[in-house]
N, C-alpha and C positions, 0 to 999 in steps of 0.2 A: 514188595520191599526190594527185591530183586533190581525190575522194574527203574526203581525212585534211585538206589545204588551207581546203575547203569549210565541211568543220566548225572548223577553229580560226577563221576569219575569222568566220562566223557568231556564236561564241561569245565571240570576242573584243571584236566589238560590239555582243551583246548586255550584257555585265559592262560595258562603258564606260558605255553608257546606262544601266544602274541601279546601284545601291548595294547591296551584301551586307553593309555594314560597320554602323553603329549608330543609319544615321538615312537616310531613301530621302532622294535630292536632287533626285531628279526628280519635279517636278507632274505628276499627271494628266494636267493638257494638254498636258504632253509626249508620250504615250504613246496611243498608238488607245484609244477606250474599248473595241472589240472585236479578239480578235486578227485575224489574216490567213486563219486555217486557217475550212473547213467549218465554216456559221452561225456565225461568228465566236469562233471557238474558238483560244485561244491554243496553238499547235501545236508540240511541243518538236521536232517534226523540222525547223520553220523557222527555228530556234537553236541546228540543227545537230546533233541526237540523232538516231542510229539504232539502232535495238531490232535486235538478232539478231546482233550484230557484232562484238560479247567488248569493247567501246570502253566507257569507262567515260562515261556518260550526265548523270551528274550535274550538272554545270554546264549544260548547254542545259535541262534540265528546271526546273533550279532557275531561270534566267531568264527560263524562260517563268511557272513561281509569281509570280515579282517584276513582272513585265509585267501581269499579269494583277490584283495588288496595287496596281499604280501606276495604273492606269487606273479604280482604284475598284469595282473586281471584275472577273470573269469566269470564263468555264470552260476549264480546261487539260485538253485531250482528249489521252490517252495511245492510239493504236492497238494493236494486235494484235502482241506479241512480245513478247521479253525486253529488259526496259531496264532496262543494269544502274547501281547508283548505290553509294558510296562514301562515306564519313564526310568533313563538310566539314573545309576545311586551316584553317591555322589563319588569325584575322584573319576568317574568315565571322560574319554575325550570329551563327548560333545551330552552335555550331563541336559540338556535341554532337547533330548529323543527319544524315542524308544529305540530305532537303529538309525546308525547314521554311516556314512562312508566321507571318507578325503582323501579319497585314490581312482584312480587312473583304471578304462576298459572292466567296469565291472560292470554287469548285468543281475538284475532281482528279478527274477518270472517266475510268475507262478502257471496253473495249468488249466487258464481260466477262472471263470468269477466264480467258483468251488473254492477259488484257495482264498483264503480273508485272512489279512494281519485286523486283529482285532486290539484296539484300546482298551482296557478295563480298568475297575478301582479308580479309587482317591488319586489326583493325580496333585494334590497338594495346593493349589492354587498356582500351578506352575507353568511357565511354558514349557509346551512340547510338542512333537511333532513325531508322528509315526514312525515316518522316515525324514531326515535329512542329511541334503548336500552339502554338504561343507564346503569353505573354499581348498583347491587344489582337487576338487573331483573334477574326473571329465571323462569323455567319452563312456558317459551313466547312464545305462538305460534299468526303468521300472516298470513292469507290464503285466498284461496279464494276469491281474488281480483284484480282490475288492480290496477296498479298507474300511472298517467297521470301527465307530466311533461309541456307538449307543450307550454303549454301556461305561461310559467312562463317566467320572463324575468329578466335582471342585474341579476342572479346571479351569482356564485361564483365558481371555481373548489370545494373547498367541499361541492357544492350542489349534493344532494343523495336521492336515492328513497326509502332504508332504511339503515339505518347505527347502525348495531350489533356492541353495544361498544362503548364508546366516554371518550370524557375529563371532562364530570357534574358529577360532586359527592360533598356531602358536609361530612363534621366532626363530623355537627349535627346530621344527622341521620347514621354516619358509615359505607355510600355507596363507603367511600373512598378505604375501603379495601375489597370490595366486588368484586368478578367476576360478568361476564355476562355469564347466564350458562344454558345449555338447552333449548336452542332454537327452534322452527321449522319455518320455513319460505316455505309455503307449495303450490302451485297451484296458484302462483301473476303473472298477464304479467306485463310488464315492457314496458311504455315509454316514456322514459328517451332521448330522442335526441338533439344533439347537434344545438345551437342556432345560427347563425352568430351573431357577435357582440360581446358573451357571454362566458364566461369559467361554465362547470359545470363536475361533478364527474363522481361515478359510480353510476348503476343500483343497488348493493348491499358492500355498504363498511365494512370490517368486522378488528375490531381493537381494539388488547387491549391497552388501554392509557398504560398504567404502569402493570408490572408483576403484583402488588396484585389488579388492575383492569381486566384483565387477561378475554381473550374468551374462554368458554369452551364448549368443546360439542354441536355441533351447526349441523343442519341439513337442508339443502337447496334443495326440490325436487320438481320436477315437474313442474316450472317455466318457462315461457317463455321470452325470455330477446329478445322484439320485435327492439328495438332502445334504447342506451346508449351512452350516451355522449362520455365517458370514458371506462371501463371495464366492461363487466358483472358484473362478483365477484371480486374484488379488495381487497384485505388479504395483511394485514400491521400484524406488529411487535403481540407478547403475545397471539397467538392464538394455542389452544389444542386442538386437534378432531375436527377436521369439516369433514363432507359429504356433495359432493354436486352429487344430484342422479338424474339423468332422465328428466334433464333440456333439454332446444333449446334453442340454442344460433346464435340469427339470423344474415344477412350481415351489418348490419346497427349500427354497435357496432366501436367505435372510437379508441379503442384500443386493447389490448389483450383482448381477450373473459373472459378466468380466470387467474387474474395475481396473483398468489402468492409472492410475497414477504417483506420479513421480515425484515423492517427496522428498522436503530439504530444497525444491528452490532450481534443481535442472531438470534435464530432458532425458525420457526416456528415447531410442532410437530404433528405428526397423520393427514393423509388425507386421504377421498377417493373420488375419481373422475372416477364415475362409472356411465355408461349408458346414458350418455351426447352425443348430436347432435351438432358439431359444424359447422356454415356455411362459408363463402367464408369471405377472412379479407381482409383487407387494408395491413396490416404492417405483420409482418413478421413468425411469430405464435401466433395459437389461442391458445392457453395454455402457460404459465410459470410458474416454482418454481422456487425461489430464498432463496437459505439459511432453506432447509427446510429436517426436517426429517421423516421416519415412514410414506412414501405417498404408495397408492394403485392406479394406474392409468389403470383401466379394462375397456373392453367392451364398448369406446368412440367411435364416427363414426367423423373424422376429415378431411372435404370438404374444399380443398381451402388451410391451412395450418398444420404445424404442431406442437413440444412441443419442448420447450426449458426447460432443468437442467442448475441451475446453482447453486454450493453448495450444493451439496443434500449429504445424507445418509442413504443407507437401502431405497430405491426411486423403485419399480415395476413398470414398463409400459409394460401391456402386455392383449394379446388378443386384440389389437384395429386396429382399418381399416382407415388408412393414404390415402385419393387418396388427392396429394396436388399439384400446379400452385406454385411455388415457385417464389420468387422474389428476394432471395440474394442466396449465395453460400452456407450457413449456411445448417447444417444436418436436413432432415424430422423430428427425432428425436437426437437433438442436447443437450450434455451433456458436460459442457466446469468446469472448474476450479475443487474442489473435488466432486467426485462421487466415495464415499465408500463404497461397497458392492451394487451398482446399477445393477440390474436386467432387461433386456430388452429384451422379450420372446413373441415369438407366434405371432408378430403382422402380421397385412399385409402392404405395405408401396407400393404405386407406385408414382412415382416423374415427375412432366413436368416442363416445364419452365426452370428458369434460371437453369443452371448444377451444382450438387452438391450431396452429398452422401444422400444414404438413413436412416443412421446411423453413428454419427459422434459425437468422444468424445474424447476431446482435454484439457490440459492443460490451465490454464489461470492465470494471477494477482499470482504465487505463488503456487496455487491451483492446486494440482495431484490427477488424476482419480485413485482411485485403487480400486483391487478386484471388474473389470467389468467380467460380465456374459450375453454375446448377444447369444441366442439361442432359435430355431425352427423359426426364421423371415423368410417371402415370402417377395422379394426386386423386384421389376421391376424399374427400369431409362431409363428415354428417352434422359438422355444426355451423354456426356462423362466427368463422374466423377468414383469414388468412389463407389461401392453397402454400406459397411462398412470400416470406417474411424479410426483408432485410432493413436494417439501421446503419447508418453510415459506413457504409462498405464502401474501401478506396478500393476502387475498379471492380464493378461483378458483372461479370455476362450469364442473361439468364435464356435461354435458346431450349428451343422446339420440345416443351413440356406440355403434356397435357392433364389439365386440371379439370377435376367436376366438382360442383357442389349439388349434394343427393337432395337437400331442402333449400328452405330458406334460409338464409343469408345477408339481410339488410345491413348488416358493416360487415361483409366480408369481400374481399376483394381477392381475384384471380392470383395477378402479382401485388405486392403493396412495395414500396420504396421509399423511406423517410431518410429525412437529415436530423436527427433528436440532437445526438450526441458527436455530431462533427458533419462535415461534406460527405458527400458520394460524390468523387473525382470523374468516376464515368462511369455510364450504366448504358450497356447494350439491354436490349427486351427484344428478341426475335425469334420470330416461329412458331409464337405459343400459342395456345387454343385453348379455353375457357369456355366453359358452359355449363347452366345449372337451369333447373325444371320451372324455377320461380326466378323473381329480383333479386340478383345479390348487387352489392355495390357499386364495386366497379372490376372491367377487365383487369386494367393496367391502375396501378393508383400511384402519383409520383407526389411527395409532400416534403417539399422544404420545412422543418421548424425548427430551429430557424436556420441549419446549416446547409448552404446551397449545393445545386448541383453541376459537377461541369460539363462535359458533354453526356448529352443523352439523344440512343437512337432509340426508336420504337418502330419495329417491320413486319411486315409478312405475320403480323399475328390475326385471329380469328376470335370472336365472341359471339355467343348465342345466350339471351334471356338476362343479359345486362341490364342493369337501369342507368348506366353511364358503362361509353367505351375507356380511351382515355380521359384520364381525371386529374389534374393538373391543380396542384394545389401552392402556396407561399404566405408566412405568416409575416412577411419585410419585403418592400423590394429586392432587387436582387438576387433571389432565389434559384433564377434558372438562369442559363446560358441562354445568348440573342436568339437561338431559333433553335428548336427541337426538330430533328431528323425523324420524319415520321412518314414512311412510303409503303406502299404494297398491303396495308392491313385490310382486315376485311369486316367490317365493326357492324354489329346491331343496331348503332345508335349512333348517334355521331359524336364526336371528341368533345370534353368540355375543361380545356384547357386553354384559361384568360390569361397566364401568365407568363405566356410568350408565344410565339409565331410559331406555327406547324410548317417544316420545309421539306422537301422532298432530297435533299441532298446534295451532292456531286452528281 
């Protein structure tokens, strides 16, 4: 009793002292600039939280965020236990949390995956989110901690385990035109799993309500995303620079591992998605961009699936190690509607399952790929498809790849190039090497139907166990330009290309 005493007084004057409601009242100078706790760490057990005690936590932790906000930052050290938290009542700023901040240099750590902010109970069919950024946070970091979802029950698709960015801002305090900015989200496991019964979100929702609420700068590392309802990292509309680095993204994840895209109709801008573990999926790749520009896609190890573009510009995927169990037809690295200036370099890519290319970038909705660049890729297939796949790409140079196919193959082709859905303006093919144990198709396959090509070189390429080198195809006259540029190859078989003059160049 004592005990249970200790904590409501505590917490009753810590809520006196601060503001939950739409505007803090209390200055800084009210408030210690450091808390009371160890190197001055704003301690939620001195606001009357205890972890391990089935007591709902919420409110001492949340006053210590607010203490920690009001004094112009600080660090809110979480200890070793479960501390459990609750969707705020109604009348909180941000009534769509269990804690949230919209201030400036605060830190949440805990002391390793010991410390778990745990979700529990009824959460009403509501959204929530563990933690959320609000706009006007910045320079917010979260670490070193789990979040534990399991036990939560009725909630909601946008229930989240934290959610960078939201819809709470007031007038009163000028959070309306604030970004959310400078973030780190550092060393949290994640689990977040899907409920029977139950709709719930992602392990990390990241979204700028409105452009002058706007994500900025935001960094996602070393995470482990054990079980998600929904998406690992889930990236909506108004978000600038994000990193997300040296994350695991494990099997138990309900949708795309990282789903970017940008809804409402614009661009997201700046990414990098570097040194990430993806593990085995459900659905059809563990990565998507949609609608996104300025992305870095390096040094990823992607088990099970692969990445889908769709809308990108200026998009790098390269250096990554594809071994992917494919389950539709769709590309290992599949790049559909504009892809302007899209780069796809170095990777390694081996394909099992259902047949389908190992690089594949197509038209779509309106949407023309141009100015692709697929170069130094290692391709193994174990079916009979495509190594690399393109449909009217205005200008793609495809250079010094090497493709195998493990079997047979009888329609599958090293490079393929068609005109389905518009021209191919110009298509280099140089460098590349193709070879497979039996007859696949063709090295090189180049097919007008019926939209033509305008210049094409084919060089210095190499084919072993070909049943045709190049394959020169037109469904109309006029499908190719007066002479195809074709020197230095080094072909199993000779060219079977009737529909225009092989030349050796300038």
């Amino acid at each position: 009793m004592k005990r249970i005493r200790r904590r409501a007084l505590l917490v009753t004057a810590a809520i006196a002292t601060l503001s939950l409601g739409a505007a803090v009242v209390v200055s800084a100078a009210a408030v210690p600039r450091a808390g009371s706790g160890a190197g001055g760490c704003f301690d939620p057990a001195a606001f009357g939280a205890v972890p391990d005690d089935g007591v709902d936590d919420r409110a001492p932790v949340q006053a210590a965020i607010d203490a920690a906000g009001a004094a112009g930052g600080g660090t809110v050290c979480l200890g070793s236990g479960r501390w459990r938290v609750s969707r705020a009542p109604v009348g909180s700023y941000d009534r769509f949390a269990a804690l949230s901040t919209h201030s400036a240099h605060v830190t949440i750590t805990g002391g390793g995956p010991g410390t778990v902010l745990e979700l529990v109970g009824d959460q009403q069919a509501g959204a929530v989110a563990v933690v959320s950024l609000d706009p006007g946070a910045s320079d917010v970091t979260v670490q070193r901690l789990a979040i534990d979802t399991s036990a939560a029950t009725n909630t909601d698709e946008q229930t989240h385990a934290i959610a960078i960015g939201s819809g709470v801002c007031t007038t009163a305090n000028g959070t309306c035109s604030l970004p959310v900015a400078d973030v780190t989200v550092r060393d949290v496991v994640f689990s977040h799993p899907a409920i029977a019964g139950s709709r719930k979100g992602d392990c990390v929702r990241v979204l700028g309500n409105t452009p002058a609420t706007a994500v900025e700068r935001v960094t996602i590392i070393g995470g482990s995303f054990v079980s998600c309802a929904r998406s690992g990292i889930g990236v909506q509309r108004n978000v600038l620079s994000l990193t997300v680095l040296g994350n695991h993204f494990g099997e138990q994840i309900g949708d795309t591992a990282f789903d970017g895209e940008a809804t409402g109709g614009d661009w997201d801008d700046g990414l990098r998605l570097e040194g990430n573990s993806f593990a085995g999926s459900t659905v059809n790749f563990s990565a998507s961009l949609t609608s996104y520009r300025h992305a870095t896609i390096t040094g990823n190890t992607f088990s099970g699936k692969g990445l889908s573009l769709y809308r990108t510009e200026d998009v790098v995927v390269a250096d990554n190690t594809f071994d992917v169990t494919a389950i539709s037809g769709a590309g290992v690295v599949d790049a559909q509607n504009v892809a302007t200036g899209d780069k796809i370099a170095g990777n390694i890519i081996r394909r099992h399952g259902v047949s389908g290319s190992g690089i594949r970038i197509t038209p779509h909705s309106g949407g023309i790929p141009a100015q692709v660049t697929v170069t130094g890729n290692t391709i193994a297939l174990d079916g009979d498809a495509d190594g690399i796949y393109g449909d009217s790409v205005r200008e793609i140079g495809v250079r010094d790849n090497d493709i195998a196919f493990t079997g047979a193959a009888p329609d599958g082709s090293g490079i393929a190039l068609q005109g389905i859905s518009g021209p191919i303006e110009d298509a280099t093919v140089t460098g590349n090497t193709v070879a497979g144990p039996s007859p696949y198709f063709a090295a090189v396959r180049l097919d007008s139907r019926p939209g033509p090509f305008g210049g094409v070189t084919v060089a210095l390429n190499s084919s072993r166990g070909a049943a045709r080198s190049l394959q020169c195809s037109q469904r109309a006259p006029g499908g190719f330009p007066p002479s195809i540029v074709s020197t230095g190859n080094r072909w199993n078989v000779a060219p079977t290309c009737p529909v225009a003059p092989l030349s050796p160049g300038q």
